[in-house]
N, C-alpha and C positions, 0 to 999 in steps of 0.2 A: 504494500500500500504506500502509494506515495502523499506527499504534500501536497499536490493538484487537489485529491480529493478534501483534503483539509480544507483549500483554500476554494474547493467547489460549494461545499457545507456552508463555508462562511460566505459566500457571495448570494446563496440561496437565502440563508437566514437575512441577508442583507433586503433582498430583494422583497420579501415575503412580510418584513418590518415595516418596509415604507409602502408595500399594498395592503396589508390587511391591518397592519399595526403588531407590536411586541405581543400585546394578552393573548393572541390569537398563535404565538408561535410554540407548537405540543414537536417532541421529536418525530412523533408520528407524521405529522403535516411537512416537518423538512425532511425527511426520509422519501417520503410519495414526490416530496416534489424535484429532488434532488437524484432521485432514480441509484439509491443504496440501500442497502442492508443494514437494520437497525447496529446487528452485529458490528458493522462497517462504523456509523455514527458511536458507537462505546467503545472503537477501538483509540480511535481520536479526544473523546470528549466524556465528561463525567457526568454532564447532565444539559438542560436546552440554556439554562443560566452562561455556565461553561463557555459551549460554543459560542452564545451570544457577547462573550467577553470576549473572546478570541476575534470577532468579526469586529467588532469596537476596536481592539489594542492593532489590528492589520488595518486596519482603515486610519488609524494616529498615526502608525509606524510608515505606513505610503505618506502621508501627508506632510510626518516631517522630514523622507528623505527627498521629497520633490522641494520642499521648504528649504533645503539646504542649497539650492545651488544661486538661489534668488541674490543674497548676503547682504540685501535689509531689511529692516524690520517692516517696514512698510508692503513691501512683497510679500512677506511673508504672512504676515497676518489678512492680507488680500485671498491669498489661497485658501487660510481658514475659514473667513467668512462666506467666501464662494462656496466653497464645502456644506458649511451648514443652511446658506440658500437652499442649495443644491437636495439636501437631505431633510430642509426642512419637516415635510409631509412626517417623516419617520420620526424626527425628533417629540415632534408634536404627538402624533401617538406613543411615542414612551409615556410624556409626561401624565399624559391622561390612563397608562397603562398601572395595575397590581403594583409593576415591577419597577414604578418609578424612581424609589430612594434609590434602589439597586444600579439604573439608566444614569441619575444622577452623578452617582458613584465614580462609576465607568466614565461619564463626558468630562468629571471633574481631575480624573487618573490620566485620563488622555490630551485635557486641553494641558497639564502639567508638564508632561513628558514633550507634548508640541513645543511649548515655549520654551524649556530645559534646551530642546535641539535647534530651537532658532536661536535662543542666547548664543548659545554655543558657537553659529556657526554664521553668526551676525555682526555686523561692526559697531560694533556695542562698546563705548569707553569707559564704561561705569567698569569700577576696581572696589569691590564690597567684600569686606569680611563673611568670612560663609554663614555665621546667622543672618546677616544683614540681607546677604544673597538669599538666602532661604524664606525670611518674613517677606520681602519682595516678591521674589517667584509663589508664595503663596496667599498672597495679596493679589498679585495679578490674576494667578489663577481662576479666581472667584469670582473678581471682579468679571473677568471677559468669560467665563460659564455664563453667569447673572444674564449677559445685555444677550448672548447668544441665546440662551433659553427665552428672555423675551423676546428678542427678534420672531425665533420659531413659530412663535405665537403669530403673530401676524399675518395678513395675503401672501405679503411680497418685503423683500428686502432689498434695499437699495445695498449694492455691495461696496460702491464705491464710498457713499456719503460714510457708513456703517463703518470701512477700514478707516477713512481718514478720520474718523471722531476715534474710534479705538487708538489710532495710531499717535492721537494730540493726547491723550491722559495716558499713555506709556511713555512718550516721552517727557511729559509735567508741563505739557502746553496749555492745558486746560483746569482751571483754579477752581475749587466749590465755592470753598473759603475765603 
Protein backbone atom coordinates (compact mmCIF):
# COMPACT_ATOMS: atom_id res chain seq x y z
CA UNK A 1 0.00 0.00 0.00
CA UNK A 2 1.28 3.13 -0.88
CA UNK A 3 0.91 6.99 0.19
CA UNK A 4 -1.27 7.65 -3.09
CA UNK A 5 -3.85 5.84 -1.34
CA UNK A 6 -3.35 7.99 1.89
CA UNK A 7 -3.30 10.84 0.09
CA UNK A 8 -6.55 9.44 -2.18
CA UNK A 9 -8.51 9.02 1.53
CA UNK A 10 -7.54 12.45 2.32
CA UNK A 11 -8.40 14.27 -0.82
CA UNK A 12 -11.86 12.36 -0.68
CA UNK A 13 -12.44 13.33 2.84
CA UNK A 14 -11.51 16.79 1.55
CA UNK A 15 -13.85 16.69 -1.14
CA UNK A 16 -16.81 15.12 0.64
CA UNK A 17 -16.37 18.00 3.78
CA UNK A 18 -16.91 20.96 1.45
CA UNK A 19 -20.10 18.98 -0.35
CA UNK A 20 -21.97 17.57 2.36
CA UNK A 21 -20.06 19.11 5.28
CA UNK A 22 -17.79 17.34 8.32
CA UNK A 23 -21.14 15.75 10.43
CA UNK A 24 -21.82 13.81 7.47
CA UNK A 25 -18.28 12.28 7.15
CA UNK A 26 -18.82 8.20 8.62
CA UNK A 27 -15.62 5.90 7.37
CA UNK A 28 -18.33 4.06 5.62
CA UNK A 29 -19.30 7.15 3.39
CA UNK A 30 -15.36 7.63 2.55
CA UNK A 31 -14.69 4.05 1.93
CA UNK A 32 -17.88 3.95 -0.93
CA UNK A 33 -16.76 6.88 -2.07
CA UNK A 34 -13.04 6.59 -2.34
CA UNK A 35 -13.44 2.99 -3.85
CA UNK A 36 -11.23 0.96 -0.80
CA UNK A 37 -11.60 -1.60 1.68
CA UNK A 38 -12.50 -0.49 5.18
CA UNK A 39 -9.49 -2.83 5.98
CA UNK A 40 -7.41 -0.41 3.57
CA UNK A 41 -8.90 2.84 5.51
CA UNK A 42 -7.57 1.11 9.22
CA UNK A 43 -4.46 0.26 7.70
CA UNK A 44 -3.69 4.16 7.36
CA UNK A 45 -5.83 5.67 9.81
CA UNK A 46 -7.34 5.19 13.42
CA UNK A 47 -10.59 6.54 13.10
CA UNK A 48 -12.62 9.35 10.59
CA UNK A 49 -11.23 12.07 13.30
CA UNK A 50 -7.62 10.75 12.39
CA UNK A 51 -7.84 10.94 8.79
CA UNK A 52 -9.78 14.11 8.86
CA UNK A 53 -6.56 15.46 10.80
CA UNK A 54 -4.21 14.06 8.30
CA UNK A 55 -6.21 15.81 5.21
CA UNK A 56 -6.14 19.23 7.46
CA UNK A 57 -2.12 18.85 8.45
CA UNK A 58 -1.48 17.98 4.18
CA UNK A 59 -3.57 20.65 3.18
CA UNK A 60 -1.13 23.31 5.88
CA UNK A 61 1.94 21.26 4.86
CA UNK A 62 1.10 22.10 0.78
CA UNK A 63 0.36 25.41 1.67
CA UNK A 64 3.38 26.24 3.49
CA UNK A 65 5.77 24.73 1.05
CA UNK A 66 4.19 26.77 -1.94
CA UNK A 67 4.37 29.69 0.80
CA UNK A 68 7.91 29.37 0.86
CA UNK A 69 9.19 30.28 -2.23
CA UNK A 70 6.91 33.64 -2.32
CA UNK A 71 9.61 35.35 0.70
CA UNK A 72 7.05 37.96 1.90
CA UNK A 73 4.98 38.08 4.01
CA UNK A 74 2.47 39.69 2.02
CA UNK A 75 2.55 36.68 -0.57
CA UNK A 76 2.29 34.77 1.62
CA UNK A 77 -0.46 35.39 3.67
CA UNK A 78 -2.35 36.03 0.15
CA UNK A 79 -2.13 32.32 -0.45
CA UNK A 80 -3.78 31.78 2.87
CA UNK A 81 -6.48 33.69 2.49
CA UNK A 82 -7.13 32.57 -1.08
CA UNK A 83 -7.10 29.09 0.48
CA UNK A 84 -9.79 29.70 2.97
CA UNK A 85 -11.89 31.71 0.15
CA UNK A 86 -11.34 28.96 -1.75
CA UNK A 87 -12.56 26.21 1.12
CA UNK A 88 -14.72 28.58 2.56
CA UNK A 89 -18.06 26.30 1.99
CA UNK A 90 -16.11 23.42 4.06
CA UNK A 91 -14.86 25.68 6.68
CA UNK A 92 -18.31 26.87 7.38
CA UNK A 93 -19.73 23.53 7.76
CA UNK A 94 -17.19 22.51 10.27
CA UNK A 95 -18.05 25.31 12.24
CA UNK A 96 -21.61 24.41 12.34
CA UNK A 97 -20.55 20.70 12.58
CA UNK A 98 -20.44 18.15 16.20
CA UNK A 99 -16.88 18.27 15.58
CA UNK A 100 -16.23 21.96 15.61
CA UNK A 101 -13.81 22.57 18.98
CA UNK A 102 -12.08 19.50 17.37
CA UNK A 103 -12.12 21.61 13.30
CA UNK A 104 -11.04 24.59 15.53
CA UNK A 105 -8.23 22.75 17.00
CA UNK A 106 -6.89 21.47 13.74
CA UNK A 107 -7.32 25.31 11.79
CA UNK A 108 -5.66 26.69 14.93
CA UNK A 109 -2.43 23.78 14.80
CA UNK A 110 -2.37 24.47 11.11
CA UNK A 111 -2.78 28.33 10.79
CA UNK A 112 0.40 27.84 13.52
CA UNK A 113 2.74 25.65 11.73
CA UNK A 114 1.72 28.09 8.27
CA UNK A 115 3.03 31.03 9.91
CA UNK A 116 6.08 29.04 11.95
CA UNK A 117 7.03 28.34 7.95
CA UNK A 118 6.42 31.74 6.49
CA UNK A 119 8.44 33.38 9.54
CA UNK A 120 10.99 31.07 8.71
CA UNK A 121 11.26 31.55 5.29
CA UNK A 122 10.29 35.23 5.09
CA UNK A 123 12.33 38.44 5.27
CA UNK A 124 11.39 39.09 8.59
CA UNK A 125 13.95 41.46 10.70
CA UNK A 126 12.30 41.01 13.85
CA UNK A 127 15.21 39.28 16.35
CA UNK A 128 12.94 38.10 19.47
CA UNK A 129 13.89 36.01 22.30
CA UNK A 130 12.17 32.68 21.88
CA UNK A 131 9.34 33.42 24.45
CA UNK A 132 8.87 36.63 22.97
CA UNK A 133 8.80 34.69 19.49
CA UNK A 134 6.53 32.39 21.00
CA UNK A 135 3.79 34.92 22.69
CA UNK A 136 3.97 36.43 19.14
CA UNK A 137 3.42 33.59 16.92
CA UNK A 138 0.71 32.62 19.37
CA UNK A 139 -0.82 35.96 19.29
CA UNK A 140 -0.87 35.95 15.78
CA UNK A 141 -2.13 32.76 15.50
CA UNK A 142 -5.45 33.49 16.98
CA UNK A 143 -5.61 36.55 15.85
CA UNK A 144 -5.71 35.48 11.85
CA UNK A 145 -7.83 31.99 12.82
CA UNK A 146 -10.52 34.67 14.56
CA UNK A 147 -10.81 37.17 11.16
CA UNK A 148 -10.51 33.69 8.99
CA UNK A 149 -13.28 31.89 10.67
CA UNK A 150 -15.32 35.16 10.36
CA UNK A 151 -14.43 35.79 6.99
CA UNK A 152 -15.87 31.83 6.25
CA UNK A 153 -18.80 33.12 7.52
CA UNK A 154 -19.64 35.31 4.97
CA UNK A 155 -20.98 35.17 0.74
CA UNK A 156 -17.63 36.09 -0.45
CA UNK A 157 -14.25 37.21 0.56
CA UNK A 158 -12.56 39.94 -0.99
CA UNK A 159 -8.89 38.35 -0.88
CA UNK A 160 -7.11 41.10 -1.63
CA UNK A 161 -8.67 43.87 0.74
CA UNK A 162 -8.74 40.61 3.59
CA UNK A 163 -4.56 40.10 2.92
CA UNK A 164 -3.70 43.69 2.81
CA UNK A 165 -5.66 44.41 6.23
CA UNK A 166 -4.12 41.06 7.78
CA UNK A 167 -0.83 42.03 6.37
CA UNK A 168 -1.12 46.01 8.07
CA UNK A 169 -1.74 44.46 11.86
CA UNK A 170 1.21 41.82 11.27
CA UNK A 171 3.36 44.34 10.41
CA UNK A 172 1.86 47.03 13.53
CA UNK A 173 0.51 49.31 10.80
CA UNK A 174 -2.70 49.36 12.01
CA UNK A 175 -3.24 50.86 15.87
CA UNK A 176 -6.64 49.89 18.10
CA UNK A 177 -5.38 51.95 20.72
Amino acid sequence: MSGATKDLIADTIAEMAQQTGADKLTVKTVIEKSGISRQTFYYYFQDIIDAVEYAVRRKVRDLANSSADPGDLRSALRQLVASVAQDRTMFRRLMQSPRRERAEQMLVQGVREYLLAVMRTTDSQAVLKYAEAETALCFYTFAVVGVLLDCSQRPAIDVDQLTDRLYALLKGQSVLF
